[in-house]
C-alpha positions in Angstrom: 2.5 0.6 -90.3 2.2 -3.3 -92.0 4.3 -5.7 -89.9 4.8 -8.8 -92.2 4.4 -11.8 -90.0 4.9 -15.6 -91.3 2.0 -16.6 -88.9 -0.6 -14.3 -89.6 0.1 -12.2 -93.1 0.7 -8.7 -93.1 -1.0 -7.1 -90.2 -1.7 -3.1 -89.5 -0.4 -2.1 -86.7 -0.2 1.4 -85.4 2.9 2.9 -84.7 1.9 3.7 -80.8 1.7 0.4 -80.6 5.5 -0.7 -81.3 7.3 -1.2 -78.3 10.9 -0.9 -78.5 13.9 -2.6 -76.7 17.0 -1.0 -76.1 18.2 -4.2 -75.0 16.9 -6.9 -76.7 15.9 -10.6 -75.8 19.1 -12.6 -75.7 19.8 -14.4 -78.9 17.8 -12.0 -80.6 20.3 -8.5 -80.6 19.6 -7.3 -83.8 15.5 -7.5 -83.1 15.0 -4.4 -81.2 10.8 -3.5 -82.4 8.0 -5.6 -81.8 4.1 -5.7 -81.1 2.1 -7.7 -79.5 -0.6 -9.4 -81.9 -3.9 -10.7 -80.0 -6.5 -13.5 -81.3 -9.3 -14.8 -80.0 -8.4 -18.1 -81.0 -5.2 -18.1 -79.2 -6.4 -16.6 -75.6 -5.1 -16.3 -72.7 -1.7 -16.8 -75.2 -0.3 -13.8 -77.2 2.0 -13.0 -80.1 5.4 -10.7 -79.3 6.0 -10.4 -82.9 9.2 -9.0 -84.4 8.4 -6.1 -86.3 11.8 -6.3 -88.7 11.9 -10.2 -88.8 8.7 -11.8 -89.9 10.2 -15.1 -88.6 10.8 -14.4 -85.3 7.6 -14.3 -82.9 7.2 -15.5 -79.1 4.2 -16.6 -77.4 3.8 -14.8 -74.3 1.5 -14.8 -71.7 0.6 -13.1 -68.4 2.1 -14.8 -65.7 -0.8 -14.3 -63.3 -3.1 -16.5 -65.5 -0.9 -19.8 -64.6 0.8 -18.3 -61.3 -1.8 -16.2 -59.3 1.2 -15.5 -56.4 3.5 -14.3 -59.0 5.8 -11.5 -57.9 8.9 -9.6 -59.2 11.3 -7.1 -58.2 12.2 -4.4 -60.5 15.6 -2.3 -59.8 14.9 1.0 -59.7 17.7 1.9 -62.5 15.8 -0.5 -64.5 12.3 1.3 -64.2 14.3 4.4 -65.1 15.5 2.9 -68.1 12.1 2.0 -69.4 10.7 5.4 -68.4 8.6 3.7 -65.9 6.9 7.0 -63.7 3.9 5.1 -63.0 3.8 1.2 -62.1 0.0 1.1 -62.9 1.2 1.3 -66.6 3.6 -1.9 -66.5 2.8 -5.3 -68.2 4.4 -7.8 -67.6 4.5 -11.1 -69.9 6.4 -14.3 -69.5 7.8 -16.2 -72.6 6.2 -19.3 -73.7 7.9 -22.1 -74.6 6.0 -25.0 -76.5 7.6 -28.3 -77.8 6.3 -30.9 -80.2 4.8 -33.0 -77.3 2.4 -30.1 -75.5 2.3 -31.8 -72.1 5.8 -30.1 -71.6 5.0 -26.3 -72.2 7.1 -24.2 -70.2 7.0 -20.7 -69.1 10.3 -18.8 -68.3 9.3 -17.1 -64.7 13.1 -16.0 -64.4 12.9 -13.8 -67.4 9.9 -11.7 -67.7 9.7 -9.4 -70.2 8.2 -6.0 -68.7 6.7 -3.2 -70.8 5.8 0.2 -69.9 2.5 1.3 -72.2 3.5 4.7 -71.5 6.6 5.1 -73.0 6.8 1.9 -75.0 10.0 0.6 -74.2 10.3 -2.8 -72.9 13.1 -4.9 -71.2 13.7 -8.7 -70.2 14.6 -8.8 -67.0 16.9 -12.0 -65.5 15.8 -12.5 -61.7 18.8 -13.8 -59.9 18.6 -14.6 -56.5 14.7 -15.7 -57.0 12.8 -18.9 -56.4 11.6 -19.1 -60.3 13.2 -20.8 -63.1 13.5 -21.1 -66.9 11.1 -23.6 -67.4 7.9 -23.8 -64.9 6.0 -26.4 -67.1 2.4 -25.8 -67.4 0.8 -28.3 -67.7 2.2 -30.4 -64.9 1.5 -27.6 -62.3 -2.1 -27.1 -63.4 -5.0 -29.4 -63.1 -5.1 -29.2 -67.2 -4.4 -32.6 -68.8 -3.6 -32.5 -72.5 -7.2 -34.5 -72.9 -8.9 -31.5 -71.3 -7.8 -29.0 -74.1 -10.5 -29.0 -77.1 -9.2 -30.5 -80.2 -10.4 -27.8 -82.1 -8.6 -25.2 -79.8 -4.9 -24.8 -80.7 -2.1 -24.8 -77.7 0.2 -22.3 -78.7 3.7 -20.6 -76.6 1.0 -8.1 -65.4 2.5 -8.5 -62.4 2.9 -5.5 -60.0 6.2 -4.0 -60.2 
């Protein structure tokens, strides 16, 4: 299948690789297939492309790279939901949030987006009652100083279950 993407072009994808959302990120109802696009250049950071909306792509990246301690709770209804038989074959990804001024990237901890590679369906989940927020800013929680990231690197936007 070609996924037209403004970023990157028209990219092949193959349809195992879809992942679909019954319920889709908030804001974005009417966006219910994506796939995730991976480049080199943009590691540990990856693409959660929209595959009817060309437009519409969010950097995500797995938590544990910024948050080694990072733990979630999934309801059991919702592992039901997403087919979920085996945890082994959840991701987990966090949405990346990257402003003009990159010493204030954010990560949303309190809404993970979990996928199950086995059945391809994919939810974000909304952690009430936990100690993580919206915006866990990267950069100020890191060691990394904006004059630590190479100028010719761009900055761009699984956890056990």
């Amino acid at each position: 299948m070609i996924v037209s993407t403004i970023r990157f072009g028209d990219i092949d994808i193959q349809d195992n690789k879809v992942i679909t959302m019954p319920k889709p990120i908030l804001g974005f109802e009417h966006l219910k297939r994506y796939c995730i696009i991976e480049r080199e250049d943009c590691r540990p950071f990856l693409w959660y492309q929209a595959v009817d909306d060309a437009a519409v792509a969010f950097i995500i990246v797995n938590p544990l790279f910024f948050y080694p301690e990072y733990r979630i709770e999934v309801n059991p209804r919702e592992l039901e939901e997403l087919r979920i038989r085996n945890v082994e074959l959840v991701e987990t990804y966090v949405i990346v949030s990257v402003p003009s001024d990159p010493r204030r990237m954010s990560i949303n901890l309190q809404g993970p987006v979990v996928i199950s590679t086995e059945s391809r369906l994919a939810k974000q989940l909304i952690l009430v009652n936990s100690e993580y927020r919206v915006k866990h800013y990267i950069m100020e929680e890191t060691d990394t100083t904006v004059d630590e990231i190479p100028e010719d690197e761009t900055v761009i936007s699984e956890v056990a279950v």
